[in-house]
Jmol script that loads the backbone (N, CA, C; Angstrom):
load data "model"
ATOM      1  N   UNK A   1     -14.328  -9.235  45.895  1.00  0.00           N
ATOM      2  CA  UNK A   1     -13.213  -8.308  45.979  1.00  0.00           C
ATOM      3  C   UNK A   1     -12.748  -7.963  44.561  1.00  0.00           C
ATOM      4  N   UNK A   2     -12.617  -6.689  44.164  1.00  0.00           N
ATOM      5  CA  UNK A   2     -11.992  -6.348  42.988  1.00  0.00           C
ATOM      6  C   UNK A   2     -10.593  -5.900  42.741  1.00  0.00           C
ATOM      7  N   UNK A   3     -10.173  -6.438  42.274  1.00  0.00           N
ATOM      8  CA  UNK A   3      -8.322  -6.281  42.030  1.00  0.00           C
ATOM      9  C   UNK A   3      -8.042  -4.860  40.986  1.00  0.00           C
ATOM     10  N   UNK A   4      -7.814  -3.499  41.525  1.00  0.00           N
ATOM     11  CA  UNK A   4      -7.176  -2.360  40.540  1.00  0.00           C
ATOM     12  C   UNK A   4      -6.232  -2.995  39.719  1.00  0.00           C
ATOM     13  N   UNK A   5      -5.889  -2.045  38.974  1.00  0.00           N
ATOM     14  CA  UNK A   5      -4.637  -2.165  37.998  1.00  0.00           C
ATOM     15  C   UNK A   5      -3.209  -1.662  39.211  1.00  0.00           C
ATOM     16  N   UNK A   6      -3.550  -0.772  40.167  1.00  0.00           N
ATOM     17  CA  UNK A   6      -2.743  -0.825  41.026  1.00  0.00           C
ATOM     18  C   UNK A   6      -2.006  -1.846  41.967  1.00  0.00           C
ATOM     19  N   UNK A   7      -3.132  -2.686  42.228  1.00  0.00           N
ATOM     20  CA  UNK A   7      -3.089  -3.891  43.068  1.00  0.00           C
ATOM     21  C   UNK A   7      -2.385  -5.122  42.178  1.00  0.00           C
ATOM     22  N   UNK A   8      -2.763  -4.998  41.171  1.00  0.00           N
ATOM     23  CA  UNK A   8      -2.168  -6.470  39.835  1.00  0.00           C
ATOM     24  C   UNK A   8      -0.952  -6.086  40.081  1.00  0.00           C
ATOM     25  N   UNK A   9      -0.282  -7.707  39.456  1.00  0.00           N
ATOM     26  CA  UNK A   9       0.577  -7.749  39.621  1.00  0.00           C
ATOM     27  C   UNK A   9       1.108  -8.408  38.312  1.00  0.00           C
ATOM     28  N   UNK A  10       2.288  -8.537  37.352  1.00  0.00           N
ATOM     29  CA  UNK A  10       2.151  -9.560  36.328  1.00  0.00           C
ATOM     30  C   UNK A  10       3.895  -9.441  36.448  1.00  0.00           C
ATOM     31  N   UNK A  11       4.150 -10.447  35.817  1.00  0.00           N
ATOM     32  CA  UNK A  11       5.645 -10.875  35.823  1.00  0.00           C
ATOM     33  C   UNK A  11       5.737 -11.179  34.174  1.00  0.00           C
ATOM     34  N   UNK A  12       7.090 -10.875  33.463  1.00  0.00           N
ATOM     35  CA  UNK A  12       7.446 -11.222  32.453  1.00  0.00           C
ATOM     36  C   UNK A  12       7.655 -12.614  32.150  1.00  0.00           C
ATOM     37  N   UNK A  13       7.089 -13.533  30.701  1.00  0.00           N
ATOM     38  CA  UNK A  13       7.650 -14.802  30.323  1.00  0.00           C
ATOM     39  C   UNK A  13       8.788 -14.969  30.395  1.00  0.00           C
ATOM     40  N   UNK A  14       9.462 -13.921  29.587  1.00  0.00           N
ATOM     41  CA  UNK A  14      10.696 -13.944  29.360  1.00  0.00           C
ATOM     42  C   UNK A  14      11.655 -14.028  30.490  1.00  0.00           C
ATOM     43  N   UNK A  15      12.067 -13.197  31.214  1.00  0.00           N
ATOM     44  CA  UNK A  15      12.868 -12.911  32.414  1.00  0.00           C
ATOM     45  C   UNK A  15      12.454 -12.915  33.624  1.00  0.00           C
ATOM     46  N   UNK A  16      11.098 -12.510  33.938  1.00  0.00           N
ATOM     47  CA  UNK A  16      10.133 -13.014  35.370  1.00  0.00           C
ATOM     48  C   UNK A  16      10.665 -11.589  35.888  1.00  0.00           C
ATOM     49  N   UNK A  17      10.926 -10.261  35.338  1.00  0.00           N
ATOM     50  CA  UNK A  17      10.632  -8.891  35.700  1.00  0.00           C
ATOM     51  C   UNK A  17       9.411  -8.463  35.961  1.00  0.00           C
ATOM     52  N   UNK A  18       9.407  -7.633  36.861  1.00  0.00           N
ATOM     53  CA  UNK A  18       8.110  -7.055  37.043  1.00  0.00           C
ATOM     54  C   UNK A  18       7.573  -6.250  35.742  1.00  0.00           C
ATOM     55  N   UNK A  19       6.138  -6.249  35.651  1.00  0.00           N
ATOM     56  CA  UNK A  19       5.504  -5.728  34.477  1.00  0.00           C
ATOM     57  C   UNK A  19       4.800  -4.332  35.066  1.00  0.00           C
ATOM     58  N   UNK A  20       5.108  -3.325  34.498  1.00  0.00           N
ATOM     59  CA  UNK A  20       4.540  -2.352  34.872  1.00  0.00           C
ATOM     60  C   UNK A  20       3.455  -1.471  33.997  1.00  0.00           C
ATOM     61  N   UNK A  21       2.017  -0.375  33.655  1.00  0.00           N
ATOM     62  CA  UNK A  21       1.812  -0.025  32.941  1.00  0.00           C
ATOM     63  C   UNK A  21       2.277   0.924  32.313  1.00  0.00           C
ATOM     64  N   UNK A  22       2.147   1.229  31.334  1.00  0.00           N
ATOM     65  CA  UNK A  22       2.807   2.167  30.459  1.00  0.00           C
ATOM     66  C   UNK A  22       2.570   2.189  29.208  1.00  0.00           C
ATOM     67  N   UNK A  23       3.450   3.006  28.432  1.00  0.00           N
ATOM     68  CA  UNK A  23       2.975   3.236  26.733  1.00  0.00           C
ATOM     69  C   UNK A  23       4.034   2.520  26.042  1.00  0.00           C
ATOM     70  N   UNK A  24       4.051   2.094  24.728  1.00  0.00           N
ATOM     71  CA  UNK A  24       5.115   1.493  24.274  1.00  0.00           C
ATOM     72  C   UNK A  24       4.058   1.336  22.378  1.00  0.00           C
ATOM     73  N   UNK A  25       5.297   1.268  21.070  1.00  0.00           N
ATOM     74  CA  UNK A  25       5.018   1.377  20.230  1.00  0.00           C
ATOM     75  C   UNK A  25       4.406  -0.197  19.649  1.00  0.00           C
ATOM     76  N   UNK A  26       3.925   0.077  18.521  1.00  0.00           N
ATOM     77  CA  UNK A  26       2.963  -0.779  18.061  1.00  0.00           C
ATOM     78  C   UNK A  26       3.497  -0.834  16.865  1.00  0.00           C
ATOM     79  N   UNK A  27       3.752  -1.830  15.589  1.00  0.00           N
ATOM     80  CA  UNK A  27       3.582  -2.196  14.385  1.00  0.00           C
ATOM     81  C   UNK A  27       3.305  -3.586  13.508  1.00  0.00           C
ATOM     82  N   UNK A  28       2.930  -2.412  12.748  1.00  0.00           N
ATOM     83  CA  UNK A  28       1.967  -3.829  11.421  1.00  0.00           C
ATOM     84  C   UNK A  28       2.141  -3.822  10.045  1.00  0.00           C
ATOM     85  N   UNK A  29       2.134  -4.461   9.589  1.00  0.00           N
ATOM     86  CA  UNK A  29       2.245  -4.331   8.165  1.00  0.00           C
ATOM     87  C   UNK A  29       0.880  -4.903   7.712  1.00  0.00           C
ATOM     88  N   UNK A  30      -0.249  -4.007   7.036  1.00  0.00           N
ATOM     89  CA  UNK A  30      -1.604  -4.421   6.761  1.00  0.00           C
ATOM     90  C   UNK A  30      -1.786  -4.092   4.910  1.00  0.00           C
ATOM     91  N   UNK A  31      -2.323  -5.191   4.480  1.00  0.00           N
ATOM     92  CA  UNK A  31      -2.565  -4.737   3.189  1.00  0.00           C
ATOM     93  C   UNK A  31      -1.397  -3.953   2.266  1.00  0.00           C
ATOM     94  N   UNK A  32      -0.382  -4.221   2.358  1.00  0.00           N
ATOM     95  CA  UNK A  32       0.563  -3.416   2.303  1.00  0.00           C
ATOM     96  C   UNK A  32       1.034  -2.032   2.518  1.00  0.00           C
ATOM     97  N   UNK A  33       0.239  -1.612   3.420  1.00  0.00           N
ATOM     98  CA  UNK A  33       0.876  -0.483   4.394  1.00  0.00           C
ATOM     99  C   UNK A  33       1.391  -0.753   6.061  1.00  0.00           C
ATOM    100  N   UNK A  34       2.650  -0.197   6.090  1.00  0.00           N
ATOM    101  CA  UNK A  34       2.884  -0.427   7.216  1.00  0.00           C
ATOM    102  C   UNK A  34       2.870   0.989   8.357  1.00  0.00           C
ATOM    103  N   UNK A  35       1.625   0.539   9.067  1.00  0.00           N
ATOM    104  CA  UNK A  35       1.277   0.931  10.654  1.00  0.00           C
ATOM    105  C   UNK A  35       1.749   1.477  11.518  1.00  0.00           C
ATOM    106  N   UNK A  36       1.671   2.086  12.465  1.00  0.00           N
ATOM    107  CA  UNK A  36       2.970   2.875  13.251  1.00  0.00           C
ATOM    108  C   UNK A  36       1.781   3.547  14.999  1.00  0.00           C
ATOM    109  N   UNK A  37       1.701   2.463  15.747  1.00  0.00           N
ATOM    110  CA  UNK A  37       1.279   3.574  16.977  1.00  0.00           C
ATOM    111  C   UNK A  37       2.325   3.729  17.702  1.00  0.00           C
ATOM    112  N   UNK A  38       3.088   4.992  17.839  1.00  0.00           N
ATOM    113  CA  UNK A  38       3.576   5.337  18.592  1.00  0.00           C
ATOM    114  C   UNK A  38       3.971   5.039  20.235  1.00  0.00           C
ATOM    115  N   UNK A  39       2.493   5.391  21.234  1.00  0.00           N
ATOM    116  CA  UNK A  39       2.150   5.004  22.363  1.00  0.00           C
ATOM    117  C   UNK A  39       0.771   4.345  22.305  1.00  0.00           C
ATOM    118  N   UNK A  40       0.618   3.362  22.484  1.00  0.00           N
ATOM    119  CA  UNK A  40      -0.032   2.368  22.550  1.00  0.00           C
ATOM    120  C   UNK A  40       0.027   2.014  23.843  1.00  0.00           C
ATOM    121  N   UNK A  41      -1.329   1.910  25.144  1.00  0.00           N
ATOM    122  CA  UNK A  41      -1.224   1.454  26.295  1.00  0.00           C
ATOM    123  C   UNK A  41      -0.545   0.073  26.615  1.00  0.00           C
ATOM    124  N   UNK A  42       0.294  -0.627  27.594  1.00  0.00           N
ATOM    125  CA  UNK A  42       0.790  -1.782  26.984  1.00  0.00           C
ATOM    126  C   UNK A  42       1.464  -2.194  28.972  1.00  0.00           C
ATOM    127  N   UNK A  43       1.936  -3.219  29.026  1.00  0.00           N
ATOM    128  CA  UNK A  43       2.570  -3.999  30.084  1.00  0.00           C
ATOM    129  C   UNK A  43       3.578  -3.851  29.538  1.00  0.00           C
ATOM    130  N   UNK A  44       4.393  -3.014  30.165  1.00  0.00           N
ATOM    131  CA  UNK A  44       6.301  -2.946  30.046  1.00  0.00           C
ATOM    132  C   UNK A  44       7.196  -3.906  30.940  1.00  0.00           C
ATOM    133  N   UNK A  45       8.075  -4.940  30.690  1.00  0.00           N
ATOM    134  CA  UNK A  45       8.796  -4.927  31.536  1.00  0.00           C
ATOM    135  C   UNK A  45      10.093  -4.048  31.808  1.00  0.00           C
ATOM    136  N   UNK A  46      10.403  -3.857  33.190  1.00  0.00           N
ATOM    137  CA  UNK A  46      11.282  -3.310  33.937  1.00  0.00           C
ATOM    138  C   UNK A  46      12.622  -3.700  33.552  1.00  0.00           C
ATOM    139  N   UNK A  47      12.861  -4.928  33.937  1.00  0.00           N
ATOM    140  CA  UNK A  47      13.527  -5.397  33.470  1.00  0.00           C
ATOM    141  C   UNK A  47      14.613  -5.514  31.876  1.00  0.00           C
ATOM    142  N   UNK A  48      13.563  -6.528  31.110  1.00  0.00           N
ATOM    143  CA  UNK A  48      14.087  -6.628  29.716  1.00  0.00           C
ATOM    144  C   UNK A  48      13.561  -5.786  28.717  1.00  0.00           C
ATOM    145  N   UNK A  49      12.278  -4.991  28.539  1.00  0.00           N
ATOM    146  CA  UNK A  49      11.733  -4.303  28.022  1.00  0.00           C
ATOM    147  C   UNK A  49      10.656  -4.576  27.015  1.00  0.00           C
ATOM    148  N   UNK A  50      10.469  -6.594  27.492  1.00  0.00           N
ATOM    149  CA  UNK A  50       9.374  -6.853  26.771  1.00  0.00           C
ATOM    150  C   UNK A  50       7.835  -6.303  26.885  1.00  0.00           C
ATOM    151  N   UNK A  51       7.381  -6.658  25.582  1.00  0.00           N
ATOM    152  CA  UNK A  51       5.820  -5.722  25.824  1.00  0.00           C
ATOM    153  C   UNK A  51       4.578  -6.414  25.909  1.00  0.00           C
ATOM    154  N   UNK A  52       3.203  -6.215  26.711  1.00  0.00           N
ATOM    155  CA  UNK A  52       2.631  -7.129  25.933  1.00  0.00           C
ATOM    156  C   UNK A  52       1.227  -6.242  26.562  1.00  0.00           C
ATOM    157  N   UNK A  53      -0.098  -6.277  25.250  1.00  0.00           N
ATOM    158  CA  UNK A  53      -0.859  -5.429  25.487  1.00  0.00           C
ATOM    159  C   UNK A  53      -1.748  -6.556  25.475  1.00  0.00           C
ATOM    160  N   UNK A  54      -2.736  -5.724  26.575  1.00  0.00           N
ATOM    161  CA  UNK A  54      -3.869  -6.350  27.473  1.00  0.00           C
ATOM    162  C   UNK A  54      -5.117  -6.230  26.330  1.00  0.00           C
ATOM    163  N   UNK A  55      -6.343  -7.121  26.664  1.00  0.00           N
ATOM    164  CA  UNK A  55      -7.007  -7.152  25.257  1.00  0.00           C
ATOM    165  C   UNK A  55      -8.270  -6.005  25.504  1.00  0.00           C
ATOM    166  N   UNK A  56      -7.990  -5.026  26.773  1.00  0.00           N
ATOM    167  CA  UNK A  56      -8.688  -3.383  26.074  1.00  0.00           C
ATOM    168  C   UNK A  56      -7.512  -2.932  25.091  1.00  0.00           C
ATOM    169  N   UNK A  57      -6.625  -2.692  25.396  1.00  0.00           N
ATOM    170  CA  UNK A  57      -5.444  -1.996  23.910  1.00  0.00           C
ATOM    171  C   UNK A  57      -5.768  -3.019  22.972  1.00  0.00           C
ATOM    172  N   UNK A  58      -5.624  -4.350  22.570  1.00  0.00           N
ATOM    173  CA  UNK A  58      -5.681  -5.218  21.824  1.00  0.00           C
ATOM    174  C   UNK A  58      -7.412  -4.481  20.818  1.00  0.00           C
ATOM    175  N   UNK A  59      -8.664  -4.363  21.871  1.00  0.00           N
ATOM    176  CA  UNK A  59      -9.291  -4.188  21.165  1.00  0.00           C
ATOM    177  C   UNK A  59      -9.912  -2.511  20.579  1.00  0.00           C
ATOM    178  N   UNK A  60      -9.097  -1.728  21.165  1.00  0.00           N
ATOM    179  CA  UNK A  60      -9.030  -0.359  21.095  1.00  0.00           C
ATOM    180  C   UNK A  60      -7.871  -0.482  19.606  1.00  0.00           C
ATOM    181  N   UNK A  61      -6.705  -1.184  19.630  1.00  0.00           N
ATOM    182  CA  UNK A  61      -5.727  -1.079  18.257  1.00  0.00           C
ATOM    183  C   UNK A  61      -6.866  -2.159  17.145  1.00  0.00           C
ATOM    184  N   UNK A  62      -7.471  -2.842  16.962  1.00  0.00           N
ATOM    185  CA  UNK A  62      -8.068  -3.218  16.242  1.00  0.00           C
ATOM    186  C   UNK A  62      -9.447  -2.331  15.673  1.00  0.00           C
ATOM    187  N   UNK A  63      -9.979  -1.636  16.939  1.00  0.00           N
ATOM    188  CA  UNK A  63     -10.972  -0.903  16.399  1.00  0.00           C
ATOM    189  C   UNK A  63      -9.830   0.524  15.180  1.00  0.00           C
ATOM    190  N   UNK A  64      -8.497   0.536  15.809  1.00  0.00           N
ATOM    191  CA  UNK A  64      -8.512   1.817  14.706  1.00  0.00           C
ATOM    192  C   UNK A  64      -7.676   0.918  13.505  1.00  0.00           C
ATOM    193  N   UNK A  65      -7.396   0.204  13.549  1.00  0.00           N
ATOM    194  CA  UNK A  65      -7.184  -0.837  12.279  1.00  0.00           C
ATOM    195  C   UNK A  65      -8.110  -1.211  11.270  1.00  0.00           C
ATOM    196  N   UNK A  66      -9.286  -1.570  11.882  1.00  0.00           N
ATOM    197  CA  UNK A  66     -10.603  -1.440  11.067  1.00  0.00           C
ATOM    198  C   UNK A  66     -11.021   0.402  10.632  1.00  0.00           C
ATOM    199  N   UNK A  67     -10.660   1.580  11.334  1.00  0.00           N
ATOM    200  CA  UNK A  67     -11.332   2.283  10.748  1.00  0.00           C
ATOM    201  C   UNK A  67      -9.949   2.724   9.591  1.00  0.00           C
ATOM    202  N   UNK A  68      -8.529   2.484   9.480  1.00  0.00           N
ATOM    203  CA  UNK A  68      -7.760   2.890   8.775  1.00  0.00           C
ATOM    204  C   UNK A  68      -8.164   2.017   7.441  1.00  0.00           C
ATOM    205  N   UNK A  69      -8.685   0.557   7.896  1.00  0.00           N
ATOM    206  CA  UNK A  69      -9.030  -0.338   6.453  1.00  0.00           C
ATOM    207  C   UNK A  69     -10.363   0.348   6.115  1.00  0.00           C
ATOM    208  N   UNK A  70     -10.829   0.935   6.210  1.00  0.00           N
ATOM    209  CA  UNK A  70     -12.411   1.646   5.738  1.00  0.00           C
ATOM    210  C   UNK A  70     -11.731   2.977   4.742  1.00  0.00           C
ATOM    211  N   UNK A  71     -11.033   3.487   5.494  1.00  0.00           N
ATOM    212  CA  UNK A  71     -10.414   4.966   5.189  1.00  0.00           C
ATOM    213  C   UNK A  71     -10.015   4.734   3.501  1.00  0.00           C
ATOM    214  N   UNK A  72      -9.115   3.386   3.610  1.00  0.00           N
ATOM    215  CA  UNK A  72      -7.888   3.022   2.428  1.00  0.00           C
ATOM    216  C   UNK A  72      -8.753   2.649   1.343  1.00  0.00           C
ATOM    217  N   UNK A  73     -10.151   2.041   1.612  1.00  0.00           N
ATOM    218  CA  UNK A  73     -10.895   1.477   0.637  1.00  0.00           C
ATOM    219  C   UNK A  73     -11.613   2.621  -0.056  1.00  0.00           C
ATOM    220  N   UNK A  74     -11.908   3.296   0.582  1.00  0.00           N
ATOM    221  CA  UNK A  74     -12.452   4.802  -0.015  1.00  0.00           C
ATOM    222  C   UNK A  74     -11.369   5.316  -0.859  1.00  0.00           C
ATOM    223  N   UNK A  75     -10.054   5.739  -0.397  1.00  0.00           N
ATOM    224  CA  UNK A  75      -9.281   6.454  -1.334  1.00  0.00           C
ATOM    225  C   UNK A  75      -8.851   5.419  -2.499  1.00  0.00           C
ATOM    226  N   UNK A  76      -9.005   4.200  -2.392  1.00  0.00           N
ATOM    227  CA  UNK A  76      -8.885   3.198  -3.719  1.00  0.00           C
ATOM    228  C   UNK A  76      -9.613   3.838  -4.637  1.00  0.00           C
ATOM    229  N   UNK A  77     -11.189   3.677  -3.895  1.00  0.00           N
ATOM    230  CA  UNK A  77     -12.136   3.725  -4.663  1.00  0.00           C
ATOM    231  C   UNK A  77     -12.307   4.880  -5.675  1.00  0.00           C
ATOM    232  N   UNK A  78     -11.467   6.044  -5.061  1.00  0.00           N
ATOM    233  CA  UNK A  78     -11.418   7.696  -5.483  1.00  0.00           C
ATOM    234  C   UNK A  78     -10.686   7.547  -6.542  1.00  0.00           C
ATOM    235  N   UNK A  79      -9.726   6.660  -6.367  1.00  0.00           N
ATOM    236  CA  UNK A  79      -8.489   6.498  -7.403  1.00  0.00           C
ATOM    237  C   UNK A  79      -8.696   6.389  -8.773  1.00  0.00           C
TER     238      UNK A  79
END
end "model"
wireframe off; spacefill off
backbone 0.3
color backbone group
């Protein structure tokens, strides 16, 4: 049997609110620039408004983390 994202169910650590999907912002401070995704796919709670992203976003925000550290090393290099 396969469980949708419809069918899941997840509850917050924090408050034990229901977790729903949705978008919610992202930041980092890398190499000394600081990061900014806007909407970032993510588990919202209803409730308190904690966030917490599942490890496809986890590895979808790392793949563009690695291509922004590729980007930065080039314009060093230009420098």
């Amino acid at each position: 049997m396969t469980i949708t994202n419809e069918e899941a169910t997840m509850n917050c650590i924090c408050c034990k609110g229901t977790m729903e999907k949705g978008l919610a912002p992202f930041h980092t401070d890398r190499k000394g620039d600081h990061i900014t995704l806007d909407r970032a796919p993510a588990w919202v709670c209803t409730q308190c408004g904690e966030v917490y992203f599942d490890e496809p976003a986890v590895e979808a925000i790392q793949e563009v983390l690695c291509t922004l550290d590729q980007g930065t090393e080039k314009m060093a290099k230009s420098a």
